[in-house]
MIROKOL-39353 format. One line per field, with one value per atom (N, C-alpha, C): chain; residue number from 1; x, z, y. Coordinates in nm, 2 decimals, m for minus. Each point is the difference from the previous one (the first is absolute). Layout:
<atoms>
chain	(A;...)
resi	(NUM;...)
xx	(X;...)
zz	(Z;...)
yy	(Y;...)
</atoms>
This chain:
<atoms>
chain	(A;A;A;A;A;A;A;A;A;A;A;A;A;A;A;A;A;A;A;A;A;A;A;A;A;A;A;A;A;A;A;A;A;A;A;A;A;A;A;A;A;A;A;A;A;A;A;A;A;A;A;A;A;A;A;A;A;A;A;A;A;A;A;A;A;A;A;A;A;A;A;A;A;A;A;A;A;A;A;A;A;A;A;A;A;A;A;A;A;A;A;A;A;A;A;A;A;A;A;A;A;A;A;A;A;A;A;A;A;A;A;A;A;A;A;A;A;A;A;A;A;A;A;A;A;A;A;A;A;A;A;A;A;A;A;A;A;A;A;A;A;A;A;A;A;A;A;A;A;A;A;A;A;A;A;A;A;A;A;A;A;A;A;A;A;A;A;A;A;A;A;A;A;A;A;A;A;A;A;A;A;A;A;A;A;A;A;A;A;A;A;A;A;A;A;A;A;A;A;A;A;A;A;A;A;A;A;A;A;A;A;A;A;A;A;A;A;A;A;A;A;A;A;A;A;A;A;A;A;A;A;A;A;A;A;A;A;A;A;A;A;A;A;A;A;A;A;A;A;A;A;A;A;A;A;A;A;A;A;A;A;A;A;A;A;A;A;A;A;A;A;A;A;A;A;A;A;A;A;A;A;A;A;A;A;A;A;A;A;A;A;A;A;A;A;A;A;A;A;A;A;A;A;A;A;A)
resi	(1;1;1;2;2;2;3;3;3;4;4;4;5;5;5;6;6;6;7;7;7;8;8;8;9;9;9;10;10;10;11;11;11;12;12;12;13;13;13;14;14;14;15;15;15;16;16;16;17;17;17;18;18;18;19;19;19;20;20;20;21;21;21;22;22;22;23;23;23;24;24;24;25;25;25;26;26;26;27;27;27;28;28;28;29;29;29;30;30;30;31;31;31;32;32;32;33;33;33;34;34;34;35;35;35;36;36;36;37;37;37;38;38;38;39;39;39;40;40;40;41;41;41;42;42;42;43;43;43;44;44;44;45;45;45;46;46;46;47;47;47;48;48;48;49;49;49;50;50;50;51;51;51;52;52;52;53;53;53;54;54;54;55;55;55;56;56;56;57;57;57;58;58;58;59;59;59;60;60;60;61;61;61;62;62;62;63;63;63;64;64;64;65;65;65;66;66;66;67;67;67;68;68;68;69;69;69;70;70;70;71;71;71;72;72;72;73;73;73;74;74;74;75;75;75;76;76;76;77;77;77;78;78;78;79;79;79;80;80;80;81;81;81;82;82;82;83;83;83;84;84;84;85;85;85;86;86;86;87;87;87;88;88;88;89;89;89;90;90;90;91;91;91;92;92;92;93;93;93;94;94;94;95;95;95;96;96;96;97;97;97;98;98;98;99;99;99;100;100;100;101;101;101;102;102;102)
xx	(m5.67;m0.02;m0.10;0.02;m0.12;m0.09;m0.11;m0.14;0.03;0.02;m0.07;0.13;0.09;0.09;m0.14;m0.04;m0.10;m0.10;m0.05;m0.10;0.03;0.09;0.08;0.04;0.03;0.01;m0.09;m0.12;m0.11;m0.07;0.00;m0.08;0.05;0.16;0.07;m0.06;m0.01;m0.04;m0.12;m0.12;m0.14;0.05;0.10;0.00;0.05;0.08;0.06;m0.12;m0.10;m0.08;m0.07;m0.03;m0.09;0.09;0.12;0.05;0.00;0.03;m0.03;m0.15;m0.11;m0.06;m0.06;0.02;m0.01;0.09;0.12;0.12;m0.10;m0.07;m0.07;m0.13;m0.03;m0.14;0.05;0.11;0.02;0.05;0.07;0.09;m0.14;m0.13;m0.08;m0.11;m0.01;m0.13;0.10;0.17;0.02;0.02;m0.07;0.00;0.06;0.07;0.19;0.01;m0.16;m0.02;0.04;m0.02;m0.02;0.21;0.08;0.14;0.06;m0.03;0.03;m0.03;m0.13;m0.07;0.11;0.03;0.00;0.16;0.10;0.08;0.04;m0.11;0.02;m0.05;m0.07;m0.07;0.16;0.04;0.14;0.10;0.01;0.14;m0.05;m0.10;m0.05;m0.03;m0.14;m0.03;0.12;0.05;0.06;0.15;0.04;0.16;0.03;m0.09;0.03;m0.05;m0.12;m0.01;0.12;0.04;0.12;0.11;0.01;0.14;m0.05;m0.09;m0.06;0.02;m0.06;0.00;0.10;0.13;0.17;m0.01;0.02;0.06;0.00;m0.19;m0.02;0.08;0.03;0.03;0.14;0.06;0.17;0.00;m0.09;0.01;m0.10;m0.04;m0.08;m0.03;0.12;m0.05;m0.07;m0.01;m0.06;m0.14;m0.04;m0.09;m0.12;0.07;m0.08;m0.06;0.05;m0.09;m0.12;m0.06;m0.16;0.05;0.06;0.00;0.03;0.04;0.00;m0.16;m0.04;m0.16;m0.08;0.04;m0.07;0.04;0.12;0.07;m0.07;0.02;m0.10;m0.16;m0.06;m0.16;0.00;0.05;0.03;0.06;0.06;0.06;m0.08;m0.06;m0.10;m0.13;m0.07;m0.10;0.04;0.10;0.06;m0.06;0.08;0.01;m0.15;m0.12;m0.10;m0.10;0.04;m0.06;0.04;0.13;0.07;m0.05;0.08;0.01;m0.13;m0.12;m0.13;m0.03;0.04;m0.04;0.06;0.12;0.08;0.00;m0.09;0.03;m0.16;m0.10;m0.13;m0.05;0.07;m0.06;0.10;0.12;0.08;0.04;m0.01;0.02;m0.12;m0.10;m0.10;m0.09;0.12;m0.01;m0.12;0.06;m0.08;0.08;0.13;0.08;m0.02;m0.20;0.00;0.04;m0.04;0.11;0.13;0.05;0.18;0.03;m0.10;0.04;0.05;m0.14;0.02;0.11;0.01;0.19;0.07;0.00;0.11;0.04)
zz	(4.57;0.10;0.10;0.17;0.03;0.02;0.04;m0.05;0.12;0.12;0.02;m0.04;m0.05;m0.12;m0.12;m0.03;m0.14;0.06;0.10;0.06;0.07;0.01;0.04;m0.15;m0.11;m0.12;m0.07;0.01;m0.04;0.08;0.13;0.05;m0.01;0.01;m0.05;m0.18;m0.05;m0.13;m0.01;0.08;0.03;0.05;0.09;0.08;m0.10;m0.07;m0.08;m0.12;m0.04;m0.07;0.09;0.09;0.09;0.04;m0.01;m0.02;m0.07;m0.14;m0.12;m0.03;0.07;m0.05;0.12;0.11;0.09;m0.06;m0.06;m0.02;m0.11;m0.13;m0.15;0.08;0.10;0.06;0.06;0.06;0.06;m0.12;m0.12;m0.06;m0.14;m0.01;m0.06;0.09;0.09;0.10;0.02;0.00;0.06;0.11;0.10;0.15;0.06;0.07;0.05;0.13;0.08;0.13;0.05;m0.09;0.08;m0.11;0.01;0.02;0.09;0.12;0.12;m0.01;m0.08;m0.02;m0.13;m0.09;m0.12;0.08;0.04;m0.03;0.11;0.10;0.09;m0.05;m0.11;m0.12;m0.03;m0.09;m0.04;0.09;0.08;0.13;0.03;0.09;0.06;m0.04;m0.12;m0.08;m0.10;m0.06;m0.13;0.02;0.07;m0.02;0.16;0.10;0.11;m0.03;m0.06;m0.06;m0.07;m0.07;m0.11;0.05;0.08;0.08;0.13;0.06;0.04;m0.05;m0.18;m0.06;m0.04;m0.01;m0.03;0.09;0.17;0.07;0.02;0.02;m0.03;m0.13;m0.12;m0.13;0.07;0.08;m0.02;0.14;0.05;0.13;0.05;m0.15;0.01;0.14;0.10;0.12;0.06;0.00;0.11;m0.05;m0.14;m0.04;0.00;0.01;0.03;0.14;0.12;0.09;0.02;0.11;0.05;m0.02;0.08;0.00;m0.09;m0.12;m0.09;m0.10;0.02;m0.06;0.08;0.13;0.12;m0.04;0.01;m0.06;m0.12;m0.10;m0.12;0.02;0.10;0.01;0.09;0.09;0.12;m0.08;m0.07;m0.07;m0.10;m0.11;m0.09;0.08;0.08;0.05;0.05;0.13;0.01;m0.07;m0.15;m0.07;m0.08;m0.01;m0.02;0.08;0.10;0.13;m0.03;0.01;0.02;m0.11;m0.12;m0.16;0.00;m0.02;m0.01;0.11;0.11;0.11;0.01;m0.06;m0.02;m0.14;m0.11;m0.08;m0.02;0.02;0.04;0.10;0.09;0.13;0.06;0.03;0.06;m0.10;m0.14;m0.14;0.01;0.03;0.01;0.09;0.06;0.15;0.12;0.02;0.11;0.12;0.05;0.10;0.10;m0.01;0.15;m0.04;m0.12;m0.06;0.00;0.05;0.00;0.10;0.12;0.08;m0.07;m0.13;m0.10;m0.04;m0.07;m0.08;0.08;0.12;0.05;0.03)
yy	(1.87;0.11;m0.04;0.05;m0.03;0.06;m0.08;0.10;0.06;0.07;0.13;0.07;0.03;0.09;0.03;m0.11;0.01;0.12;m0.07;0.08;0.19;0.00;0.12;0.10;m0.05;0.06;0.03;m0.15;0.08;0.10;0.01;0.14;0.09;0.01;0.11;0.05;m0.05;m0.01;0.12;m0.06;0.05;0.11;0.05;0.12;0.12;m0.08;0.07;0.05;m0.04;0.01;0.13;m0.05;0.13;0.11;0.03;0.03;0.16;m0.09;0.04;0.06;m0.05;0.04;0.14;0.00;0.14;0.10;m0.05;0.13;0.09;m0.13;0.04;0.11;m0.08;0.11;0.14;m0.02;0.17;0.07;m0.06;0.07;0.04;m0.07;0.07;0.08;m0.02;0.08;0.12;m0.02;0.14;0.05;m0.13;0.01;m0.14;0.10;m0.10;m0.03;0.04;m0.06;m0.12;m0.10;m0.11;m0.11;0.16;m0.05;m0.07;m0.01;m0.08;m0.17;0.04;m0.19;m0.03;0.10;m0.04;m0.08;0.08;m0.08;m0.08;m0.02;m0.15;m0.11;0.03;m0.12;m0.07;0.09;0.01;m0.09;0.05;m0.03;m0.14;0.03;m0.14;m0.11;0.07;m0.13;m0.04;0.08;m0.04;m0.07;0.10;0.01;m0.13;0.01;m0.08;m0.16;0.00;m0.15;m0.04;0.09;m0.13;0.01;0.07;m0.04;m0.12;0.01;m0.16;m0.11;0.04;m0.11;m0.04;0.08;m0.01;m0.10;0.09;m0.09;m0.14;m0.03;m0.19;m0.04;0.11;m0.12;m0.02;0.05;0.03;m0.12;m0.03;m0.05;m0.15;m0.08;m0.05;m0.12;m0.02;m0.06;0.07;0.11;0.12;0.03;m0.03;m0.03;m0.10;m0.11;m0.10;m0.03;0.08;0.01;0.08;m0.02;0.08;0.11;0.05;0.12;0.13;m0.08;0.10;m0.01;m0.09;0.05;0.07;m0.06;0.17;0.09;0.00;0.14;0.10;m0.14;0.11;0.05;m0.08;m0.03;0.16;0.03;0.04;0.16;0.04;0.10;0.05;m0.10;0.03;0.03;m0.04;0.04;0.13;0.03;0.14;0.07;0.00;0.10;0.01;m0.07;m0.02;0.09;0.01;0.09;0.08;0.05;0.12;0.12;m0.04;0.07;0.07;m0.11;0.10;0.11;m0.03;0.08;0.15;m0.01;0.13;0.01;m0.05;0.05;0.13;m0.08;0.06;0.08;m0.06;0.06;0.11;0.00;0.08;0.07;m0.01;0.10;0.06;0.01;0.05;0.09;0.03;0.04;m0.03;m0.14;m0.09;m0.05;0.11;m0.01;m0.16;m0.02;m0.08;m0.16;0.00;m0.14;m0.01;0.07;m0.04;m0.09;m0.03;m0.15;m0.07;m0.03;m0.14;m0.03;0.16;m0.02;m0.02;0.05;m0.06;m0.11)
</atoms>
């Protein structure tokens, strides 16, 4: 398989973990605020990594160029910025960070 497929299923993997573990926090705190972050953890991180990582395994020429480790470097950071920023800050009602997420 190539590695950034590898590298795409394991961050999918991680998101999926974080995931899991914001859904564990609203569903014991009781407070469902920060639903928006929970399930772009979900979408983005989780479910959009491993279909990434599908596509390089299913496509391994298209893999072995630059551009697809930009790709991951470039997408993963994204969502590195992003996720926290709406998951703390615009869940938390701090409207003037939504540049960021955006």
């Amino acid at each position: 398989m190539p590695r950034v497929s590898e590298l795409f299923f394991k961050t999918a993997i991680v998101f999926l973990i974080l995931g899991i573990a914001a859904g564990l926090q609203m569903a014991i705190s009781g407070d469902h605020g920060a639903f928006p972050a929970h399930a772009h953890i979900n979408l983005l991180g989780w479910v959009t990594s491993a279909i990434f990582g599908g596509y390089y395994a299913l496509n391994p020429a298209k893999a072995e160029r630059r551009i697809a480790m930009i790709h991951y470097g470039l997408y993963t950071v994204g969502l590195v910025i992003m996720l926290p920023a709406l998951y703390w800050m615009l869940a938390a009602g701090h409207p003037e960070i939504e540049p960021v997420v955006a």
